[in-house]
N, C-alpha and C positions, 0 to 999 in steps of 0.2 A: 516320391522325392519332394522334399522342402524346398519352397523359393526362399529365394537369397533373401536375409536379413537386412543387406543393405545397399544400396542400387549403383552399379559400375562404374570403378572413377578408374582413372588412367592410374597405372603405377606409377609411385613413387622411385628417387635413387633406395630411399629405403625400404621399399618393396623388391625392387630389385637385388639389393644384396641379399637379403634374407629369399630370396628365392633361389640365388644362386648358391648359397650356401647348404640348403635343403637339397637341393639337388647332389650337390657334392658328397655331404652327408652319406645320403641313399645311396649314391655309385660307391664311395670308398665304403660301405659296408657289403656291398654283393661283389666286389672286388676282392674283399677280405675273404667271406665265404666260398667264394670262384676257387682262389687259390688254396685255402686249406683244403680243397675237394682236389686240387689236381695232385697234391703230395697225398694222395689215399684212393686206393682200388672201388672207382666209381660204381654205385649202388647200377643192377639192373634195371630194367633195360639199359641197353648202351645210348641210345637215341636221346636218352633222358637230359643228361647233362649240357648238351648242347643247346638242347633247347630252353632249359633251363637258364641257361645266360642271353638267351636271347629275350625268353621273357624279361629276365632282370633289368636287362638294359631298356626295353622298352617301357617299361613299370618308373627309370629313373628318368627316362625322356616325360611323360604323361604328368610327370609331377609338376611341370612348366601350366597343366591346366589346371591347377588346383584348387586357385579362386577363384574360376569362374565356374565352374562343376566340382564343389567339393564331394559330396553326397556322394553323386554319381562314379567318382572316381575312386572314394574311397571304400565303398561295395565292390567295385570290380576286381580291384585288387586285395583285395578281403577273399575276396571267392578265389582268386588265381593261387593265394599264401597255402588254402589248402591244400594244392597239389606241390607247386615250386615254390623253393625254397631264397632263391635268388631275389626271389620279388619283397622279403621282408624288410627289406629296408625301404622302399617305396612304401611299402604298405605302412610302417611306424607312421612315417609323413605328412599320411593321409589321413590316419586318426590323429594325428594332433591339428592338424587344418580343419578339420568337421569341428574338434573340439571349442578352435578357437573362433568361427565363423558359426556355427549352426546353435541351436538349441541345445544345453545339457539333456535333455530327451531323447534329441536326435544322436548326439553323442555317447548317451548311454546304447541307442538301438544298432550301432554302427558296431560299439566295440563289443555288444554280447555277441555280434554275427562273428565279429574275430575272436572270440575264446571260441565260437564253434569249431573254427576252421582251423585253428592250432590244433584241438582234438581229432580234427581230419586229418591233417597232416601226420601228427603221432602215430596213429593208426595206420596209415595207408604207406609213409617213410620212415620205418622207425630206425635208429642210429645202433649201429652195433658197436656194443660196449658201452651202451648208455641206458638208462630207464629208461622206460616213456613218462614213469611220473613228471623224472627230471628235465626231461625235454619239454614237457607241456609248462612245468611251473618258469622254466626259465621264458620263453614264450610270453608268459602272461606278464612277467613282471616286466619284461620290456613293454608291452603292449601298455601296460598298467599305468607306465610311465609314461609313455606318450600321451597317454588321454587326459591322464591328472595334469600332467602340465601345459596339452590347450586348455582345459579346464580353468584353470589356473589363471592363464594370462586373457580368457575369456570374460572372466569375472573381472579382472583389473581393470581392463577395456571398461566395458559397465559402470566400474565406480568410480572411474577419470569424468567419462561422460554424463553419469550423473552428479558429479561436483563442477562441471563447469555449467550445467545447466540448472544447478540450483546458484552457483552464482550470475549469471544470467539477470535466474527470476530476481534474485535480490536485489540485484543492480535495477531493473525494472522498476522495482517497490520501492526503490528510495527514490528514482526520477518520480513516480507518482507522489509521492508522501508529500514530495518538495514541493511539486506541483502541484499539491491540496493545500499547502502551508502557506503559498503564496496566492492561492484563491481565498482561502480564509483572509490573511491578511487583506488583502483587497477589500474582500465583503466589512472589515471591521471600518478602514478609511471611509469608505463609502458610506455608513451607517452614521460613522461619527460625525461627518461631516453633513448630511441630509439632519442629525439635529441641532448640530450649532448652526448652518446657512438658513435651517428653516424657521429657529427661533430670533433670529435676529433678523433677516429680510421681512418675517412675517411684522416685527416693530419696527424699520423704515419705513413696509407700506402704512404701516397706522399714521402716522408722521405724519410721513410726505402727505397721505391723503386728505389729511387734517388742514394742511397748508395752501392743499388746490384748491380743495372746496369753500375754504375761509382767506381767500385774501386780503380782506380788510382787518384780519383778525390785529391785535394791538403791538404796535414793535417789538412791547417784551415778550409777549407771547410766540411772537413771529423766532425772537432769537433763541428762547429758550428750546424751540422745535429742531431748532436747525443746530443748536448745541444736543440735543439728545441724538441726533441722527448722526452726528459726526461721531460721538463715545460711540453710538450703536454699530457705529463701522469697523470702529477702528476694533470696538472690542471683539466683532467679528473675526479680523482678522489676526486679534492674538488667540483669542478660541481655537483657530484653524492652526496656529503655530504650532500649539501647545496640544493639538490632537496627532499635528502628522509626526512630531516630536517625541511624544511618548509610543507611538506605534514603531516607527523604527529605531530604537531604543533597543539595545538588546535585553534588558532588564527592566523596561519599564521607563527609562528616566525620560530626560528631557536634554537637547542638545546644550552643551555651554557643561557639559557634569551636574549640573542638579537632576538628582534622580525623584523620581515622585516616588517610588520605594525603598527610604533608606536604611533601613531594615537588612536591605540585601537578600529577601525574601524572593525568589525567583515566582512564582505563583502571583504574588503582586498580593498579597494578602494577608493582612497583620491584623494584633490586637489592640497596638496603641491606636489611639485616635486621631494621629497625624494628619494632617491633608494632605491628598494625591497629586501626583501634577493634573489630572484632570477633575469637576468640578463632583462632587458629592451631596450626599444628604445634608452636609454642612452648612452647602451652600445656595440653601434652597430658599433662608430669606432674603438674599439679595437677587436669586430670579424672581421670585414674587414683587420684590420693591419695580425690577424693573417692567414687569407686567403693567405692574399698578400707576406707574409713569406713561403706560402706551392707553391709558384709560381703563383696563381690564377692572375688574369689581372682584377681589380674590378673597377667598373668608378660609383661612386654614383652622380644622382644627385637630389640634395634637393630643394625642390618646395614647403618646407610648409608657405612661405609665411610668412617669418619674428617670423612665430611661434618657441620655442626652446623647441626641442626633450623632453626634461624633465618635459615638461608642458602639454605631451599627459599622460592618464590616465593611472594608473600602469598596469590593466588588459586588456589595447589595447597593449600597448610598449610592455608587458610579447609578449605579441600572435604576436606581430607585431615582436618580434627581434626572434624569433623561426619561423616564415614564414621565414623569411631571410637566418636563418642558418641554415634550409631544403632545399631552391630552393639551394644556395652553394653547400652543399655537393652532392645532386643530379647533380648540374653542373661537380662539380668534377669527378663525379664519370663517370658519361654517357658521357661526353662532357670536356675530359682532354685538358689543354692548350687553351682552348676559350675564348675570352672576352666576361663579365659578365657585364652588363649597370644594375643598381638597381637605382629605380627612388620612390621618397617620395614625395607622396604629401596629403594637405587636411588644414583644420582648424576647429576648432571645431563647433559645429554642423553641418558639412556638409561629417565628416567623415575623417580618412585613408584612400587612395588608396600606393597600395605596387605594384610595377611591376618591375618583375626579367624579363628578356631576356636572353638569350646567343644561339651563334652559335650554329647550327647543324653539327660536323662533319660526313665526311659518309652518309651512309643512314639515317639518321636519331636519333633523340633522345626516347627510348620506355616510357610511360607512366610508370612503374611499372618492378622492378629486381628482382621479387620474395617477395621485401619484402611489408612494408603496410607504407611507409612514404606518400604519398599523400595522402592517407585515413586518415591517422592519422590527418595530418594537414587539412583537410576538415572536420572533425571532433571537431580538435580544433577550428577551426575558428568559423564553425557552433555554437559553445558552447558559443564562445566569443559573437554571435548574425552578424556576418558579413556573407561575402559569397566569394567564391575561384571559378576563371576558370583557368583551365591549359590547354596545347596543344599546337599544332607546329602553328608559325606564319609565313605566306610569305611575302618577300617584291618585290619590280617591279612587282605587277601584277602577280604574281605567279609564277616569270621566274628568279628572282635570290636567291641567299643563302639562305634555309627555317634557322628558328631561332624555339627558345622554350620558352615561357611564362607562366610566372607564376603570376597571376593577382589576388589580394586582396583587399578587402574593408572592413574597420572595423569603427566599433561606433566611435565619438568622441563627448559625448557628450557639449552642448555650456555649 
């Protein structure tokens, strides 16, 4: 005997009608058969008939325990069908209940035990004035019928409960998706803003430190410090406008309706050479100017080969002018007062290459000051589909002034 496929719940109103109606079923059919037996000279033994409706009846009570022992109930009366005849209306009941609760295995093992027992019957009851082909074929196809239609609605059960549980998983997948989309989001604020806070903090502390340690330095010197550190603030702050602006943008723009994509290009990604709302390779000689104001020593040189900066794609130039004004500030920061070589090269289909250099003073330059700027930008880059090496470079053979590189490649496509 099969354990239950599915574990005991209290019936329902509509468990209960559909059981009260199975029942009725069953009794008004051994009712029906009761009485066509009593308008005809009952088959020998005499004793038979009697008990014959007693079976029946008890076969139409049994059927109350149908879900909780289908199996078992529906072999018992499987075996009783082949003696008494009463009991086949029970019995239908019970191969459709196996069919609808149990395995189609199970259901197939139940109803070949009931074509046994209709061949028993034939045999053992046969109808005067009827075949027994005709009795066994009539037999089956009631039987036949029963099982095909638990069958039936066995299956439908199955494909209810496999459609609600693949929308479920769907529903599942789009709370994740959404909740990846707004960790991404996240991580992009976060990255954008670690390098606009970090290139502009990084030239207040130049400033300001310029101002501690030279207090007698000359009035106008004094003001023109304190005039770059105020641009340097404020530009700070439209930087920041114009990164959380274009992030929650549903196409890229910028609040107020200017979009940084007007194009209408959902990807953010065009061929004119427009500028973005956020800063590019376009705009990379006025980071430099502003380096070159915080004292930096920057020497670029351009090797793209007659190609013009605004004709690299927005989301190379975006990733390509933030490589640049990370390897800076980290210059800045590790490596005060060193010249900086920034070398550009590439054309399209063969790629960006970016390569920042600058002295090692001291022992050296460290990969990482606690915070996650190289991660970040190896992250961004990876994102852009290019790829970053950094690390200490020697020159003479490894016998004079070690240097620090910063080395990128990104798509350009032809």
């Amino acid at each position: 005997m099969e354990a239950p496929a599915t574990p005991r719940r209290r019936r329902t109103r509509r468990d209960w009608l559909v059981d009260t109606a199975m029942f009725l079923l069953a009794a008004a059919f051994a009712l029906l058969m009761s009485a066509e037996r009593l308008g005809t000279t009952p088959l020998p033994p005499g004793w038979l008939f009697p008990l014959d409706q007693v079976v029946g009846a008890l076969g139409c009570a049994a059927l109350w325990l149908r879900r909780r022992w289908p199996v078992g109930l529906a072999v018992t009366l499987v075996a009783l069908s082949a003696v008494f005849e009463m009991v086949a209306g029970p019995m239908l009941a019970a191969l459709f209940s196996v069919a609808v609760h149990r395995r189609p295995r199970t259901s197939g093992v139940v109803f070949a035990l009931s074509v046994l027992a209709a061949v028993v019957f034939t045999w053992l009851r046969p109808e005067p004035g009827t075949p027994p082909l005709a009795m066994f074929m009539l037999g089956l196809a009631l039987q036949g019928a029963a099982a095909g239609w638990g069958l039936f609605v066995h299956h439908r059960r199955r494909l209810v409960l496999a459609q609600r549980d693949r929308a479920a998983r769907m529903e599942t997948e789009a709370r994740l998706r959404a909740e990846q989309a707004q960790h991404l989001v996240r991580e992009a604020i976060a990255r954008e803003m670690h390098d606009v806070l970090g290139h502009r903090l990084s030239l207040l502390s130049v400033h300001a430190g310029a101002l501690e340690f030279n207090p007698g330095a000359d009035p106008a010197d004094v003001a023109r410090a304190a005039r770059v550190i105020r641009e340097s603030a404020h530009q700070a702050l439209q930087d920041l406008r114009e990164v959380i602006g274009v992030l929650r943008a549903p196409s890229g723009g910028t609040p107020g309706g200017t979009s940084g994509n007007p194009s209408g290009d959902p990807s953010g990604e065009r061929s004119a050479p427009t500028r973005p709302g956020l800063p590019g390779l376009a705009d990379l000689d006025r980071l430099l100017a502003e380096s070159g104001e915080a004292g930096m020593r920057v020497r670029l040189r351009d090797e793209l080969g007659g190609q013009s900066r605004e004709a690299v794609p927005d989301r190379t130039g975006r990733t390509a002018y933030r490589v640049v004004q990370e390897a800076l500030t980290n210059a800045r920061r590790h490596a005060p007062g060193a010249e900086v070589r920034l070398r550009l090269a590439g054309a399209p289909g063969d790629g960006l290459t970016i390569e920042v250099v600058n002295d090692i003073p001291g022992a050296g330059q460290p990969e990482t000051e606690g915070g996650h700027g190289l991660i970040g930008l190896a992250e961004r880059v990876t994102l852009a589909g290019g790829r970053l090496e950094h690390g200490p470079l020697r020159r003479d053979g490894g016998t004079g002034a070690g240097a620090w590189q910063v080395r990128v490649w990104l798509p350009w496509p032809a």
